[in-house]
C-alpha positions as CSV (number, residue, x, y, z in Angstrom):
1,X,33.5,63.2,183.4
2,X,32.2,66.8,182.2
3,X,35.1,67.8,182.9
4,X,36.7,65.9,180.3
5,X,33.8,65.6,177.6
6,X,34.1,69.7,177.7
7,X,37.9,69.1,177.4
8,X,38.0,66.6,174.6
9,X,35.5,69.0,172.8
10,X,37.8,72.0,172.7
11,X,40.7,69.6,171.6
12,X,38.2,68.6,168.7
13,X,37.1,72.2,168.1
14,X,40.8,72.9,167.8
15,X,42.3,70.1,165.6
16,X,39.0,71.4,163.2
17,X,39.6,75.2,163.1
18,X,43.2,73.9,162.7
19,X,42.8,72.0,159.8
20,X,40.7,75.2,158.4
21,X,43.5,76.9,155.5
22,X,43.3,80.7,155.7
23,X,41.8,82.6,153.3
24,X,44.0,84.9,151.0
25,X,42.2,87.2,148.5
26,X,44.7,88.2,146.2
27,X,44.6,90.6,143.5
28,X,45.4,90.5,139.9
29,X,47.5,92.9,138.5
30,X,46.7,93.8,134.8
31,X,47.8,93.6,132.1
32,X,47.8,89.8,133.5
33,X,50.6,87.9,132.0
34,X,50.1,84.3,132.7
35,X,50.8,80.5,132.2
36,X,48.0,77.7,131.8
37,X,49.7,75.0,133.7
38,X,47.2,72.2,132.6
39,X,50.0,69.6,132.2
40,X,52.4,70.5,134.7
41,X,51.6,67.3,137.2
42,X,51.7,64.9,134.4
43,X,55.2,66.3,133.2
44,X,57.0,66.2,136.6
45,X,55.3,62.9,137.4
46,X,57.2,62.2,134.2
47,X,60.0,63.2,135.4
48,X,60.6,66.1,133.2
49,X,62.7,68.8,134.5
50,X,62.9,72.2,134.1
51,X,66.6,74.7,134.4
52,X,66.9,78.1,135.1
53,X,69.6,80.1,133.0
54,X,72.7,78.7,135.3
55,X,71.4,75.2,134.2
56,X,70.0,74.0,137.5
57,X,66.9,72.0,137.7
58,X,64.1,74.1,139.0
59,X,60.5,74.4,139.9
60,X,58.6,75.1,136.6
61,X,55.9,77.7,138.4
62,X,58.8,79.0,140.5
63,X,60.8,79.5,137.0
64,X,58.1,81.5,135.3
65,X,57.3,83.6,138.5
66,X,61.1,84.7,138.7
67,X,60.8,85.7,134.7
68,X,57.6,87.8,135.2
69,X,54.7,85.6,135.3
70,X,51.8,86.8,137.7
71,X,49.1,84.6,137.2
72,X,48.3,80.7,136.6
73,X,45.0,79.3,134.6
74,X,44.2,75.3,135.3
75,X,41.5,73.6,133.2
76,X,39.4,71.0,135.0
77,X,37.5,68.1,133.6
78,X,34.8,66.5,135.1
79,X,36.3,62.9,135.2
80,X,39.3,62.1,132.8
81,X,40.0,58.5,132.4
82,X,43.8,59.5,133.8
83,X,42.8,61.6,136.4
84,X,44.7,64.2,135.7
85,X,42.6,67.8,135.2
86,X,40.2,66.0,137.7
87,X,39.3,68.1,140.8
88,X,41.9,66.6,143.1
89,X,44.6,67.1,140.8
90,X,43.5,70.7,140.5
91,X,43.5,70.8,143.8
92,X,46.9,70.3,144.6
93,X,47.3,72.1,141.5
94,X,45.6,75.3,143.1
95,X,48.1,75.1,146.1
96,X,50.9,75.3,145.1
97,X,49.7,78.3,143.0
98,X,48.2,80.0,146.5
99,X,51.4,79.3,147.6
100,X,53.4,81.3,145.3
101,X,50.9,84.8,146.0
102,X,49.6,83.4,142.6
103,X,45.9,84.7,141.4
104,X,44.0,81.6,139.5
105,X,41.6,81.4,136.4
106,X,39.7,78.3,136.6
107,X,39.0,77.2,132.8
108,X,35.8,75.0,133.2
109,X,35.4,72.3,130.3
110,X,32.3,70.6,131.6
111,X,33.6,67.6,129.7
112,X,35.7,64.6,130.4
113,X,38.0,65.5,128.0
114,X,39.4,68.3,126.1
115,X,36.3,70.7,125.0
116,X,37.0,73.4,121.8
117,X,35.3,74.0,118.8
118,X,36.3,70.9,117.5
119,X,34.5,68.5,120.1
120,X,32.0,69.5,123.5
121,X,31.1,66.1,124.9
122,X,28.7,65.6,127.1
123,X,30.9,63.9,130.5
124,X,29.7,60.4,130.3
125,X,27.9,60.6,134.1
126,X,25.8,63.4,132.3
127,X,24.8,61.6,128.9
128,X,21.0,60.6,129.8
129,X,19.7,64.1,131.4
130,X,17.7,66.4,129.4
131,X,18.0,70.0,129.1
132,X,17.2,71.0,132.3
133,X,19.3,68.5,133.6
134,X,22.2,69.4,132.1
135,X,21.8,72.8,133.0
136,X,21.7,71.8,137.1
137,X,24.6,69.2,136.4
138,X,26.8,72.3,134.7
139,X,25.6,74.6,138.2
140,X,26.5,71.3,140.4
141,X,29.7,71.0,139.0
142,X,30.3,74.4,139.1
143,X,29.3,74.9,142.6
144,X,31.1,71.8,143.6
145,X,34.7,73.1,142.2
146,X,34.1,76.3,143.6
147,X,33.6,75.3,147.2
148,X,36.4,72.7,147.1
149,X,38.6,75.4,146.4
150,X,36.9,77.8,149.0
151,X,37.7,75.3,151.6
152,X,41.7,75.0,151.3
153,X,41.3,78.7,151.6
154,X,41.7,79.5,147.7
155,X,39.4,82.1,146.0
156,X,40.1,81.9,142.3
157,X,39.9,85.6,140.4
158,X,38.2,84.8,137.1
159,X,36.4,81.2,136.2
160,X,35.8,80.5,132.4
161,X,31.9,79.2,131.9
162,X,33.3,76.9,129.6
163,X,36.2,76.4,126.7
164,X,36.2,77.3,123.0
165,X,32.6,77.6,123.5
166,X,32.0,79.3,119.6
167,X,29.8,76.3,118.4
168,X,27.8,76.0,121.7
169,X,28.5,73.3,124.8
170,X,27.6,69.8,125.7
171,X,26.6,68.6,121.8
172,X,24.0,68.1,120.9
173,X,22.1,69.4,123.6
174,X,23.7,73.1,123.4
175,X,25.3,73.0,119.8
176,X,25.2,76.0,117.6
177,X,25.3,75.8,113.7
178,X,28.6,75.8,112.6
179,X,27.9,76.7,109.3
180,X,25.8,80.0,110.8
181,X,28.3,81.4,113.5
182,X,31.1,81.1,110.6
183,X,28.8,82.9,108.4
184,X,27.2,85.7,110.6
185,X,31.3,86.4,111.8
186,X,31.9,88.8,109.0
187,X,27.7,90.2,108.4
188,X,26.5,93.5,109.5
189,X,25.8,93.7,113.5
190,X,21.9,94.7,112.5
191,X,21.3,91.1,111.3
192,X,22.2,88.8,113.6
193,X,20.0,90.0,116.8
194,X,16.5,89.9,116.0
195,X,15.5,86.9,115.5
196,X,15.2,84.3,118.1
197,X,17.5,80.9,117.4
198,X,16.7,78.1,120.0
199,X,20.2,76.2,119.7
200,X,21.6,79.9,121.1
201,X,19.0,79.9,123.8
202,X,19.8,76.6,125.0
203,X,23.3,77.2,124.7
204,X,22.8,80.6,126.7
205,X,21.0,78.4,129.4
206,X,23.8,76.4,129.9
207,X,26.3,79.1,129.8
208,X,23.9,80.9,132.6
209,X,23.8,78.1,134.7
210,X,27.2,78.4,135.3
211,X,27.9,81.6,135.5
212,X,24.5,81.8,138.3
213,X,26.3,78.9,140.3
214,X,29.8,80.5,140.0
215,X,28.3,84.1,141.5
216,X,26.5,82.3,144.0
217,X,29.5,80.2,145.8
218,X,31.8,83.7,145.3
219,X,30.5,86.7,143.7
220,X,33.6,88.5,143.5
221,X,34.8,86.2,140.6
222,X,34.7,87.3,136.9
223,X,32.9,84.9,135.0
224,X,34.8,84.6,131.1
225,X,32.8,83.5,128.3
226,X,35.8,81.6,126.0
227,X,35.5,81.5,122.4
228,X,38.8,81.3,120.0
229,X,40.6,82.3,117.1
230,X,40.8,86.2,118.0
231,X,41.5,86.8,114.0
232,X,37.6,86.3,113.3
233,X,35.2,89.2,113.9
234,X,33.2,87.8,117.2
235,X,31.3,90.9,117.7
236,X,28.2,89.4,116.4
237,X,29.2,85.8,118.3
238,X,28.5,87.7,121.5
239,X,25.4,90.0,120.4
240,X,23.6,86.9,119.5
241,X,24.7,85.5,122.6
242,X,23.7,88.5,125.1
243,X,20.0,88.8,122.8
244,X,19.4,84.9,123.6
245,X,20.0,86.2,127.6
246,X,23.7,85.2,128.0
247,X,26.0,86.6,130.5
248,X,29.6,87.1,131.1
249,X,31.7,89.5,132.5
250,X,34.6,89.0,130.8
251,X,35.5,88.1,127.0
252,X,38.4,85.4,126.7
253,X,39.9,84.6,123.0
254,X,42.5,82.0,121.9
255,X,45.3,83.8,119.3
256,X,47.6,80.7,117.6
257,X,49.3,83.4,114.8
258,X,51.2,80.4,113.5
259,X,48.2,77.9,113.0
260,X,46.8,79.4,109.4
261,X,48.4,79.2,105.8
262,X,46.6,82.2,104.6
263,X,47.9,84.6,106.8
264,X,51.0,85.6,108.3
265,X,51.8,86.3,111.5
266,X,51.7,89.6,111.2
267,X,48.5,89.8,109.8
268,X,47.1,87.6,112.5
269,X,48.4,89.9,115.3
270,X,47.1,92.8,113.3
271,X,43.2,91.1,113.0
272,X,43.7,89.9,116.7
273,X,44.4,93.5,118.2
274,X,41.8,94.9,115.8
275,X,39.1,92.6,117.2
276,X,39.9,93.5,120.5
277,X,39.5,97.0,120.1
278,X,36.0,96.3,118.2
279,X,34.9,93.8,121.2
280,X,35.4,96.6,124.0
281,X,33.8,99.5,122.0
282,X,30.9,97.4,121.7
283,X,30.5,95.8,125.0
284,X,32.7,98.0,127.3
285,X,33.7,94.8,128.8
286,X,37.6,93.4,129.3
287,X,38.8,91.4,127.3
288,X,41.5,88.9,128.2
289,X,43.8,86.5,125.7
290,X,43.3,83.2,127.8
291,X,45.5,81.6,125.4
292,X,48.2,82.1,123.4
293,X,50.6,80.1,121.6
294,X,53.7,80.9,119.0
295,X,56.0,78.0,117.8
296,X,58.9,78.7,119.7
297,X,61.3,75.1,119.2
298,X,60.4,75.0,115.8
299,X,61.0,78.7,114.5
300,X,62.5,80.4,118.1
301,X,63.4,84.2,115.9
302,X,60.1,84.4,114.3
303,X,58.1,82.9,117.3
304,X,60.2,85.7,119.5
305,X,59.7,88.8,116.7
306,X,56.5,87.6,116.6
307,X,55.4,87.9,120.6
308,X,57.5,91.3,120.4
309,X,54.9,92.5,117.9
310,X,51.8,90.8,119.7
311,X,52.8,92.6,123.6
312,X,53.7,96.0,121.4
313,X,50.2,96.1,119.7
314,X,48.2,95.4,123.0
315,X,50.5,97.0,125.0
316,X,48.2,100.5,126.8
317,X,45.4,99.0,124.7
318,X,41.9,100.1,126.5
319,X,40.2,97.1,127.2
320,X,42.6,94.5,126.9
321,X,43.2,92.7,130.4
322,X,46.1,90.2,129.6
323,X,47.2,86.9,128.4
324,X,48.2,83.4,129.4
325,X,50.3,81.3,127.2
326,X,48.8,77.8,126.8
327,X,50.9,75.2,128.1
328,X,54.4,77.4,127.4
329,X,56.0,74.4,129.8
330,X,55.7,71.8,127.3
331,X,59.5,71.0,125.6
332,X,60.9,68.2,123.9
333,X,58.4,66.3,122.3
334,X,56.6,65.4,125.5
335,X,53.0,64.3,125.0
336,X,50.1,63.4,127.6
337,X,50.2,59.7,128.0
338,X,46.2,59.8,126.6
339,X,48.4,60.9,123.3
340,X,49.5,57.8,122.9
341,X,46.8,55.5,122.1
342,X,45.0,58.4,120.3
343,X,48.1,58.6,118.0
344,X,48.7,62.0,118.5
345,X,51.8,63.9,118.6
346,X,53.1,66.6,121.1
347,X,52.5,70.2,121.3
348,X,54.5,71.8,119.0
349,X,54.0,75.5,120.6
350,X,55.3,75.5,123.9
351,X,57.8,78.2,125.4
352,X,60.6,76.3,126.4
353,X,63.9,76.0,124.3
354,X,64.7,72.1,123.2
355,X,66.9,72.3,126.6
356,X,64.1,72.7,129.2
357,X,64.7,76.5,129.8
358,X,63.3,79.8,128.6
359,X,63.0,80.8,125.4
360,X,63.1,83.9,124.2
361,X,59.7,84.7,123.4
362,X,58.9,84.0,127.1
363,X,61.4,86.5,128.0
364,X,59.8,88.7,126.2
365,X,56.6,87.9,127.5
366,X,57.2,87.7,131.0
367,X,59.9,90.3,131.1
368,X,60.2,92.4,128.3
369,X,63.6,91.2,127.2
């Protein structure tokens, strides 16, 4: 009989350290060009394919790899009504990436739903806790994505401490003035960090929280503090930030050079690598480009001449770590099935042509066509 307890323990012992992934550390190699697959899973459960140049249906992430593409960013949301962008859909998400030799950013939104600068909502299990509360929710949350990754074996290289975090996180608890950050943008460095500012310190609380709880489950990951629209001055965004306590290892920036009236594309690129440069001489920190879009389907020359200019101007540029085009896999007038109701239309800056292949701004890109 001890016989065979020891026996069925060893065969228990084994089916466990079986069922244990192994770990792969991978390495990023920079300048990072990368994809933000957030809607991949939704599209193929659509249905929607993807061709290589021979016109054969292909594997979107394989398809981008074979053009250039060296890294993957996937957004996760505490509980979206759809589930998709929830942890398990991440998850198998994050696999398939491992997979492919693949290095990950994890873009937390600590929301149920889409946070930018627009909206940060508090995820409805987290709407009656306090401060304090909402800072161990934002380390439980982070602690818990973390270690479900660590246990299929998956150790993501950078993690974003939120998204589009320029007006603060979880309103109204961690909101920041609107009115004030748009004002101080473009002021003298000297006034901005004397004076103490309690929305910032709460915000900076927050923020912490994460990053503490991110260190803690892998130290080894670069924590990004996201904040967008790389055409605006955010020197003093991140000097008030760092005087209320904040931390972050590296700076993440959206660049849309087709999104304002005012200003060319040109001129966007232009304010977009100037800021960069700005950033690093006053923080000697990286600074990455975790999104990027151009309008490729609707204007495919100027969106192309206008990457070309973009990867020329950063290209050798100290400081500057990379870029991952926002959702480049998005063609045809597909739209998230949460669109719908919402009475939204479809992302109009993906990188595919109206045929569900490359364009060629994500030639140029991924490959430097």
């Amino acid at each position: 009989m001890k016989k065979l307890l020891i026996i069925s323990f060893l065969a228990t012992l084994f089916v466990s350290c079986a069922k244990q992934p192994e770990a792969v550390q991978l390495k990023a190699e920079y300048p990072v060009r990368g994809a933000d697959f957030g809607w991949l899973s939704e599209m193929e459960h659509d249905s929607v394919l993807f061709y290589d140049a021979e016109n054969r249906p292909t594997d979107c992430i394989r398809l981008y790899q074979d053009a250039g593409m060296n890294a993957v960013r996937l957004r996760v949301w505490v509980n979206h009504s759809t589930g998709w962008s929830n942890l398990p859909d991440v998850l198998a998400m994050a696999k398939r990436v491992q997979e492919a030799g693949l290095p990950l950013m994890i873009d937390l939104h600590y929301s149920d739903f889409f946070a930018d600068p627009a909206k940060q909502n508090i995820p409805e299990a987290w709407q009656q806790l306090n401060h304090e509360q909402l800072c161990e929710a934002v380390a439980n949350h982070t602690r818990e994505v973390l270690r479900a990754l660590q246990e299929e074996g998956i150790y993501p290289i950078w993690i974003q401490i939120g998204n589009e975090t320029t007006y603060g996180t979880l309103w109204p608890d961690g909101q920041l003035s609107k009115e004030e950050v748009d004002r101080e943008a473009y002021l003298p460095k000297e006034r901005i960090t004397r004076d103490i500012r309690l929305d910032w310190r709460a915000y900076a609380e927050l923020s912490n929280a994460g990053y503490d709880a991110a260190k803690e489950i892998m130290p080894e990951i670069i924590c990004i503090v996201h904040v967008d629209n790389a055409f605006i001055p955010r020197v003093n965004w991140f000097n008030r930030f760092r005087a209320e306590g904040g931390k972050w290892d590296m700076i993440g920036l959206s660049h849309y050079p087709f999104t304002q009236d005012t200003l060319s594309w040109k001129e966007m690129n232009d304010r977009c690598k100037a800021n960069v440069v700005a950033l690093y001489e006053e923080f000697h920190t990286p600074v990455m480009m975790v999104e990027i879009g151009v309008k490729t389907e609707e204007m495919p020359t100027e969106a192309a001449a206008c990457m070309r200019d973009y990867m020329t101007q950063m290209n050798g540029l100290e400081g500057y770590s990379g870029v991952f085009y926002w959702e480049p896999e998005v063609y045809g007038g597909w739209r998230p099935a949460e669109y719908i109701p919402l009475g939204w239309g479809s992302y109009n800056m993906g990188c595919m042509t109206p045929e569900g292949q490359l364009s060629e701004a994500a030639n140029i890109l991924y490959t430097d066509k």
